[in-house]
N, C-alpha and C positions, 0 to 999 in steps of 0.2 A: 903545463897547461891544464885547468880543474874542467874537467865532461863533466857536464849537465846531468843529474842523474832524472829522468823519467818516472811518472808518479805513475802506479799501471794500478791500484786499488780501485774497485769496483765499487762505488756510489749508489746506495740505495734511491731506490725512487723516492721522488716528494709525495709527503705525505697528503692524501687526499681530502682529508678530515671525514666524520661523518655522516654527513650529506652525499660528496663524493661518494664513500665507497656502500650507503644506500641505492645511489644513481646509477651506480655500476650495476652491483647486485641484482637489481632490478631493471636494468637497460630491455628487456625482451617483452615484460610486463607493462612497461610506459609504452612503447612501440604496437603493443597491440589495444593501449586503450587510447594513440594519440587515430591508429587507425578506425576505432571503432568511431572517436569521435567526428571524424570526415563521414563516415558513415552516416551519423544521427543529422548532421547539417546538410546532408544531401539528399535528406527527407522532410520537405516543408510539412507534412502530416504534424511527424513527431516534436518538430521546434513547435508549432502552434498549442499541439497538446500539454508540452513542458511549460510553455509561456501562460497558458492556462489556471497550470498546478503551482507554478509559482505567485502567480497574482493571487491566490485562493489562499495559500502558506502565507502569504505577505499581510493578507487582511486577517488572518485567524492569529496571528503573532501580534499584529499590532492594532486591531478591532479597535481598542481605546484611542488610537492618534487618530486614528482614520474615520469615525464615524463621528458623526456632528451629535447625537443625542446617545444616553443611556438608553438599554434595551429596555427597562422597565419606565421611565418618564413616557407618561401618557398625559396628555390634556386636550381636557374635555370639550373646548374650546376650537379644535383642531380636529375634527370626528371625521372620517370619511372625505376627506379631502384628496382630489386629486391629483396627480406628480405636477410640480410645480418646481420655482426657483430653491425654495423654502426646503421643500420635501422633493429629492429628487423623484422615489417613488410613491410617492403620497403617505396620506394617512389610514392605519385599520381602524376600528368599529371605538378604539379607545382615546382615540387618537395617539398614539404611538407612531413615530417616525419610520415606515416601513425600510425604507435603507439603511437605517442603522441595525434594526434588527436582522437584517439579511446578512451585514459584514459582520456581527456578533456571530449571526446562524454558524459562520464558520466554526468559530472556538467548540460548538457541539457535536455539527455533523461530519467534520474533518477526521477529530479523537476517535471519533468509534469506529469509524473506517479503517484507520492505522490498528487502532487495538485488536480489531476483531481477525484482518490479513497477520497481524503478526502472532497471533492470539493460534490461529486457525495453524498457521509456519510451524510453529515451534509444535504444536500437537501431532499434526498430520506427519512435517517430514519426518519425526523421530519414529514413529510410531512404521512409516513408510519403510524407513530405510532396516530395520528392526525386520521385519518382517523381507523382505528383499532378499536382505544380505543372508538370512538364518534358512529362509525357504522352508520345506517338508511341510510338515504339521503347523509347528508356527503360522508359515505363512498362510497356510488352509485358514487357522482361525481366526486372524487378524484380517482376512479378507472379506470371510463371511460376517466379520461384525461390522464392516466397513459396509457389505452390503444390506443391512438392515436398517445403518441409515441411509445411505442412499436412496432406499425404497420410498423414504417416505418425504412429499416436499419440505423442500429447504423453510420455505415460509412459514408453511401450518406447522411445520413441528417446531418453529423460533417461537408462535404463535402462543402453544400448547404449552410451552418453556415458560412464558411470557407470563399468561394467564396463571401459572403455579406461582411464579417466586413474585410476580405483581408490577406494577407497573413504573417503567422509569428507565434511565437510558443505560446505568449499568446492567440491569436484568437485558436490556436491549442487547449488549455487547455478548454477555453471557450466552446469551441464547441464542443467538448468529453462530459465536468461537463452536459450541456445540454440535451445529450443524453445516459447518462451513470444513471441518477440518477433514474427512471422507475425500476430498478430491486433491489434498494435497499428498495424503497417505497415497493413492493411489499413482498419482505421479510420479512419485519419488518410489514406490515399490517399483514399478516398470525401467526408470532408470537402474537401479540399485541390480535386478536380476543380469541387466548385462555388464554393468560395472565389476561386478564381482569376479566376472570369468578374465579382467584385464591381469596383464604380468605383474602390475606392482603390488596388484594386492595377492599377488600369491607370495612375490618378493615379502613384502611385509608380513607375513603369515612364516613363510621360512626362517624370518629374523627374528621371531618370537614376540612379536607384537600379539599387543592383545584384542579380542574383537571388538571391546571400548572404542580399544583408540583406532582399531582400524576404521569401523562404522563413522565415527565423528574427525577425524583427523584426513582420511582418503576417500570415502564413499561420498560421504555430504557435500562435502566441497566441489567434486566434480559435479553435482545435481543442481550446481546453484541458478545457471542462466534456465532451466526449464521455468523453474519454482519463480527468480524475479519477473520475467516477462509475466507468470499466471500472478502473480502476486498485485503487480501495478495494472491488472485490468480489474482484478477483484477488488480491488481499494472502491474507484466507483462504484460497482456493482452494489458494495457493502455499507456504502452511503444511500443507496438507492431504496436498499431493501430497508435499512433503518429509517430512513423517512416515509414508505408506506406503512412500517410496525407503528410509527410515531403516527401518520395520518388516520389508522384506522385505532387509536388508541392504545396501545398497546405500550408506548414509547414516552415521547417526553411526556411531561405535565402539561395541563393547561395554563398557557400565559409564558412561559416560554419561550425564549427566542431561536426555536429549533424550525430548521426549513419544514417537514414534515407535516408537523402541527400547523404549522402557520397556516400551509396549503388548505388543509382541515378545517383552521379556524374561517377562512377566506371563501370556502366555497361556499356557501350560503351567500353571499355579497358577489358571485360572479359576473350577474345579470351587468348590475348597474355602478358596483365600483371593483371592475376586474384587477384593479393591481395590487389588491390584497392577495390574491392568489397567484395571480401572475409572477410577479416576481421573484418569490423565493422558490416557486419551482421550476424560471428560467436559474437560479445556479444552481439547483439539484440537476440539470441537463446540463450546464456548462461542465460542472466540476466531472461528470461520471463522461463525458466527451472526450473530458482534456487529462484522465487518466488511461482511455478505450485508445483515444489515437497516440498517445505516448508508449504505451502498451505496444501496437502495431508497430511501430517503429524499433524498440527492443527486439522485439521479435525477430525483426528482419536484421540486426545487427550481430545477435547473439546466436542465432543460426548458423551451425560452418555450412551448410550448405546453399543459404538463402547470400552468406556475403560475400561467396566468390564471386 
């Protein structure tokens, strides 16, 4: 009689494919940003602020579908007219369709806000964590030169920037990054002094890493949730300040379809056709709102002690 002989080989696992063993890999990573996102939705603040930042991103991407006229067609014909079917918010002093240049206004005043936050990032935090991480002398004189601009306002000295290299909305960017980057350095110096005393980065110093990679590979990374919450309230701020550089001349050109100017162009006409000015700096107040309460909500997510 022939026994059955028994198959007793050990069977590898199936295979997971790519995705899979991404998924795996990162299983602890998803789990704390599926937690953080229960967080953000159980902040009506921060959803209104994001739904803000994205209608603003929505019309600065698609400005051309979404506005019924060119920012420059003006007719003469259409002078001073107030919001109507036509013109949702009227007409300015040339007759130009004030709504469409408000949805254009984005493609201006959006850019320079991003440039100038990420502009201000890359300077400050390096310069931060630089000086943190090295301490002594180092960071004696990277402090002290952080405090010499700090001394002196943020505005007048974009102003002073402004008035040297002349007038226009890249000088605008330039001349913010300039004076905006002192408070990201100092952030990130203050992280980076306790960071340093942690066990990995002596681990990585034992293993012969080098302080390159330790400053950008270990030190940075841990600094990121300070820096994005200060990052996404300064985005408004940095629009904000660009369209007073712009209103008080300093900024766009005349004719222009930049909120700032507009404001500028409009205030002479307040009396008796206020929606020349009105409008473009209700979204200089919407847009800096719906970055300020998007902000506050990060804040409160990416805090370990605000999200227990």
């Amino acid at each position: 009689m022939a026994t059955e002989v028994q198959d007793f080989t050990v069977k590898a696992p199936p295979k997971k494919g790519v995705i899979g063993d991404w998924l795996e890999k990162n299983d602890s990573r998803i789990k704390e940003l599926k937690y953080s996102l229960r967080l953000l939705f159980k902040s009506p603040l921060a959803i209104i602020g994001l739904i803000i930042i994205l209608i603003f991103i929505f019309l600065m991407l698609f400005a051309p579908y979404v506005a019924p006229y060119k920012p420059e067609a003006f007719n003469w014909d259409a002078m001073l007219q107030p919001p109507s079917l036509q013109h949702l918010f009227g007409t300015d002093q040339y007759g130009g369709d004030i709504f469409s240049r408000v949805i254009y206004g984005a493609q201006l005043s959006l850019p320079v806000g991003f440039a100038v936050v990420i502009s201000a990032i890359l300077i400050g935090s390096t310069i931060g964590a630089i000086s943190g991480y090295y301490g002594g002398a180092i960071d004696e004189l990277v402090m002290r030169v952080t405090d010499i601009f700090l001394s002196f306002p943020y505005l007048i000295l974009a102003m002073v920037v402004c008035a040297a290299l002349g007038r226009s909305l890249e000088h605008v960017m330039m001349a913010m990054a300039i004076t905006w980057w002192p408070a990201y350095a100092r952030l990130v110096r203050g992280q980076a002094l306790s960071i340093r005393e942690n066990k990995y980065i002596e681990a990585a110093k034992s293993l012969g890493a080098s302080n390159r990679r330790i400053i950008f590979k270990h030190l940075l990374p841990n600094c990121l949730s300070p820096i994005i919450v200060q990052a996404t309230m300064d985005v408004g701020n940095a629009i904000l300040t660009a369209a007073g550089l712009s209103f008080i001349g300093f900024g766009a050109a005349a004719g222009q379809a930049e909120w700032g100017m507009m404001v500028s162009t409009g205030q002479e006409y307040m009396m008796n056709q206020w929606w020349i000015a009105t409008f473009p700096g209700l979204a200089i107040l919407l847009v800096a709102l719906g970055f300020n309460l998007f902000g506050d909500g990060l804040r409160d997510i990416l805090d370990p002690k605000l999200r227990r």
